[in-house]
The first five atom37 places (N, CA, C, CB, O) and aatype in JSON, in Angstrom:
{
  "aatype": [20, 20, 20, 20, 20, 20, 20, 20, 20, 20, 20, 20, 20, 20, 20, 20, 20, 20, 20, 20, 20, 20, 20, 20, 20, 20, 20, 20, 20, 20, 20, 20, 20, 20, 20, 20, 20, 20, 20, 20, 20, 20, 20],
  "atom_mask": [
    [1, 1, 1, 1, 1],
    [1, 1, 1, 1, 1],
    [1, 1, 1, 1, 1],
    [1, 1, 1, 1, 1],
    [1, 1, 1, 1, 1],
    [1, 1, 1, 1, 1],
    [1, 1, 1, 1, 1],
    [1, 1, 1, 1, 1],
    [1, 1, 1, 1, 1],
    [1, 1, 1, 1, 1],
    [1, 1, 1, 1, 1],
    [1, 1, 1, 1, 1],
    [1, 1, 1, 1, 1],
    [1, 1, 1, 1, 1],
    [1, 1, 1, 1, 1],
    [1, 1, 1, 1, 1],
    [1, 1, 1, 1, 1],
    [1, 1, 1, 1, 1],
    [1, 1, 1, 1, 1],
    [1, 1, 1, 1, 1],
    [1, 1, 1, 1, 1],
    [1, 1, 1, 1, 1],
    [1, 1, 1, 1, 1],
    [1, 1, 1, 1, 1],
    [1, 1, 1, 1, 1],
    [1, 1, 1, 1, 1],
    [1, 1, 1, 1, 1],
    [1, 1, 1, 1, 1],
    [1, 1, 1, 1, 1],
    [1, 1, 1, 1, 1],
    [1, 1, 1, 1, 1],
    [1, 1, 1, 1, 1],
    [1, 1, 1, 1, 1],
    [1, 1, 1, 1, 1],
    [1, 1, 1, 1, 1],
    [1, 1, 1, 1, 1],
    [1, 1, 1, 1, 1],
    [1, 1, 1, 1, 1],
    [1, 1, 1, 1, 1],
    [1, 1, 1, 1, 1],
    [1, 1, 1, 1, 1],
    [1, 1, 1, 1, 1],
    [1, 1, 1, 1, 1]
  ],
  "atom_positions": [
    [[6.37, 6.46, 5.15], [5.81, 5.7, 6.26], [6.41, 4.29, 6.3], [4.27, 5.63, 6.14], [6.69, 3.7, 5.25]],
    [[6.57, 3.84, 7.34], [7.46, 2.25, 7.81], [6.56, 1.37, 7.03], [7.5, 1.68, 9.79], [6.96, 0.63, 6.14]],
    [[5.1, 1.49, 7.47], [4.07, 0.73, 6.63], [4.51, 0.5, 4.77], [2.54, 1.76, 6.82], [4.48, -0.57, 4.17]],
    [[4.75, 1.31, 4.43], [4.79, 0.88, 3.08], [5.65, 1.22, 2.35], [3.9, 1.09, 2.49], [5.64, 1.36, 1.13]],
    [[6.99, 1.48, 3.61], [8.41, 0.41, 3.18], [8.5, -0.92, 3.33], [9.61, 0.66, 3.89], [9.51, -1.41, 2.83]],
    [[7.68, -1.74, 3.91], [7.53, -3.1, 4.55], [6.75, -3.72, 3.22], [6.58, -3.13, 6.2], [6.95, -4.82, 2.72]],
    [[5.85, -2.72, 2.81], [4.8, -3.49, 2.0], [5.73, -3.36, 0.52], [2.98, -2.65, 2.01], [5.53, -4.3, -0.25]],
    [[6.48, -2.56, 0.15], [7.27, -2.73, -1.09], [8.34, -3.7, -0.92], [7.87, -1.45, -1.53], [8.8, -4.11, -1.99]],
    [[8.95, -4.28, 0.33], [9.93, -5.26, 0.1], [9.04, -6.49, 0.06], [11.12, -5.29, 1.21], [9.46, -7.58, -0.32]],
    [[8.02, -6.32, 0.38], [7.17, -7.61, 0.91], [6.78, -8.03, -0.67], [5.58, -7.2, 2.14], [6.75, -9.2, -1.06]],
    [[6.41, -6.63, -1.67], [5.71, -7.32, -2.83], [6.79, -7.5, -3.8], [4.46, -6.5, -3.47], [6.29, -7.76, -4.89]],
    [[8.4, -7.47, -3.86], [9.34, -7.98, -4.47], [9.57, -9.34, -3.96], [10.39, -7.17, -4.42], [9.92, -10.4, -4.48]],
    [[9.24, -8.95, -2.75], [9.33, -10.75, -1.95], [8.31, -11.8, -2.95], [8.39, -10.78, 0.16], [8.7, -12.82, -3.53]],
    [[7.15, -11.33, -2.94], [5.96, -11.99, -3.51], [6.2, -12.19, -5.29], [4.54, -10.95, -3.11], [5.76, -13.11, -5.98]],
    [[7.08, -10.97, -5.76], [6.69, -10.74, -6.75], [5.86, -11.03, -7.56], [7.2, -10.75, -7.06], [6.25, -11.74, -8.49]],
    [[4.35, -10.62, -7.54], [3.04, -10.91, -7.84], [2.44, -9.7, -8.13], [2.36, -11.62, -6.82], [1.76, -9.19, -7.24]],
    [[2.55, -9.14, -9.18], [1.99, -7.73, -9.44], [0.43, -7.62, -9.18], [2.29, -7.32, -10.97], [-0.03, -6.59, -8.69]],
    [[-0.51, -8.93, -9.6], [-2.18, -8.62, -9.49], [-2.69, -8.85, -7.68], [-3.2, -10.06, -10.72], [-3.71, -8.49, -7.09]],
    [[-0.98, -9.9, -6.99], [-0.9, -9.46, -5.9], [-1.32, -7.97, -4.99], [0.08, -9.71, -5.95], [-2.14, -7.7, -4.1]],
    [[-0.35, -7.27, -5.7], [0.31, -6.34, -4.98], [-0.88, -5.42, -4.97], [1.69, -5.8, -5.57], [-1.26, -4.77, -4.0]],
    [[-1.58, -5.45, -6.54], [-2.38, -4.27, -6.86], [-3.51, -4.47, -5.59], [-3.07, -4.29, -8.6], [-3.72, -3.49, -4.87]],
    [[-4.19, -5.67, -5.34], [-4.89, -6.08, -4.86], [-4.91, -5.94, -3.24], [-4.85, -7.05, -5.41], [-5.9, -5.95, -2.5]],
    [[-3.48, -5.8, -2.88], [-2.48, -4.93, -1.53], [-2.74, -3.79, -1.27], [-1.01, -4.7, -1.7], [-3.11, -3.34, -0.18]],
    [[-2.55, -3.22, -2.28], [-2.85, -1.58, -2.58], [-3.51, -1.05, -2.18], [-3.14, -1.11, -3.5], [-3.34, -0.12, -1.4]],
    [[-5.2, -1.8, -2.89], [-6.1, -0.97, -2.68], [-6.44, -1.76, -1.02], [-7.34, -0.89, -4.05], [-6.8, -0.84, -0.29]],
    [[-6.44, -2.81, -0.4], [-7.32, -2.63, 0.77], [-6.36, -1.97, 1.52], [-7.96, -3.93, 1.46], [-6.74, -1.88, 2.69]],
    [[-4.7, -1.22, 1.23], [-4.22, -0.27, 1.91], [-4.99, 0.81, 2.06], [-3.19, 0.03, 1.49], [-5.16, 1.27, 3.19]],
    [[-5.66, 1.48, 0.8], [-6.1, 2.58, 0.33], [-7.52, 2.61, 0.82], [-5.91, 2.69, -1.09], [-8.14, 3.67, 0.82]],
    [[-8.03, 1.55, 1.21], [-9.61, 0.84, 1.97], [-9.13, 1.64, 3.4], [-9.83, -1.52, 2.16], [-9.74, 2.68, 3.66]],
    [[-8.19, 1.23, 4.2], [-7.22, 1.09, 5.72], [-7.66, 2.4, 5.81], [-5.27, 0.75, 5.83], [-8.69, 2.84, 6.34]],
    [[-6.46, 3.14, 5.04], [-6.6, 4.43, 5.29], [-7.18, 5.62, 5.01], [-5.99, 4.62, 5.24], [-6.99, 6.78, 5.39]],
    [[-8.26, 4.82, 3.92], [-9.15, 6.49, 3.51], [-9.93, 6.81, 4.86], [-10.64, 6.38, 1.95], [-10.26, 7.96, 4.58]],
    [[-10.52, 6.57, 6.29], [-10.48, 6.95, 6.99], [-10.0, 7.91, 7.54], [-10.44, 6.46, 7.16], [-10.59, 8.93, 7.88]],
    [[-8.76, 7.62, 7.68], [-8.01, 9.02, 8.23], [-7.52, 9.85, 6.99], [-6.58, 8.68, 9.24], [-6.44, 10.44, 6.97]],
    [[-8.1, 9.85, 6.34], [-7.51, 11.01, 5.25], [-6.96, 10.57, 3.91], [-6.29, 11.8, 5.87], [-6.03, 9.76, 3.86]],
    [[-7.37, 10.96, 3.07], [-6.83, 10.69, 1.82], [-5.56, 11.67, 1.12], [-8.03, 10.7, 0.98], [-4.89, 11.5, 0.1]],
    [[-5.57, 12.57, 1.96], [-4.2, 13.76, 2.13], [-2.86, 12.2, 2.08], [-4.26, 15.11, 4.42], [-2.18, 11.74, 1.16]],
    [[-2.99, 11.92, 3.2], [-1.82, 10.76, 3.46], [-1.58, 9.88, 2.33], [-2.19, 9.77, 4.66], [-0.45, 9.73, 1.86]],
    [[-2.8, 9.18, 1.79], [-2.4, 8.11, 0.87], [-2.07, 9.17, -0.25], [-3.62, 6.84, 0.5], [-1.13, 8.64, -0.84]],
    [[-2.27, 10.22, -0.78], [-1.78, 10.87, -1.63], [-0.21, 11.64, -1.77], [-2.67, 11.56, -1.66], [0.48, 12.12, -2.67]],
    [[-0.12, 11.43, -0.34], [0.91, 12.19, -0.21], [2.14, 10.91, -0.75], [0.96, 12.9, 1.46], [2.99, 11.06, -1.63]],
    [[1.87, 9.64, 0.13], [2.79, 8.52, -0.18], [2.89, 8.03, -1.82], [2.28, 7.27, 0.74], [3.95, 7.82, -2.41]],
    [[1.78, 7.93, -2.29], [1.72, 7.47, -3.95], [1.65, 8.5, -4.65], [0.54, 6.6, -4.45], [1.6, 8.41, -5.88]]
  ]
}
């Protein structure tokens, strides 16, 4: 997904790992809505 090719250059950009983790999950907040098939499928 474009989404989180953007979000992996973004967190080398940042390079901030407690950043990123913290990215992650309100990704994983976003999209457990529509399915957790998807976020599983990407990670």
């Amino acid at each position: 997904m474009l989404v989180f090719g953007l979000y992996k250059k973004h967190e080398k950009h940042r390079g901030g790992i407690p950043w990123a983790k913290m990215h992650f999950r309100l990704m994983r907040l976003a999209l457990a809505p529509f399915g957790k098939q998807i976020v599983n499928d990407d990670f």
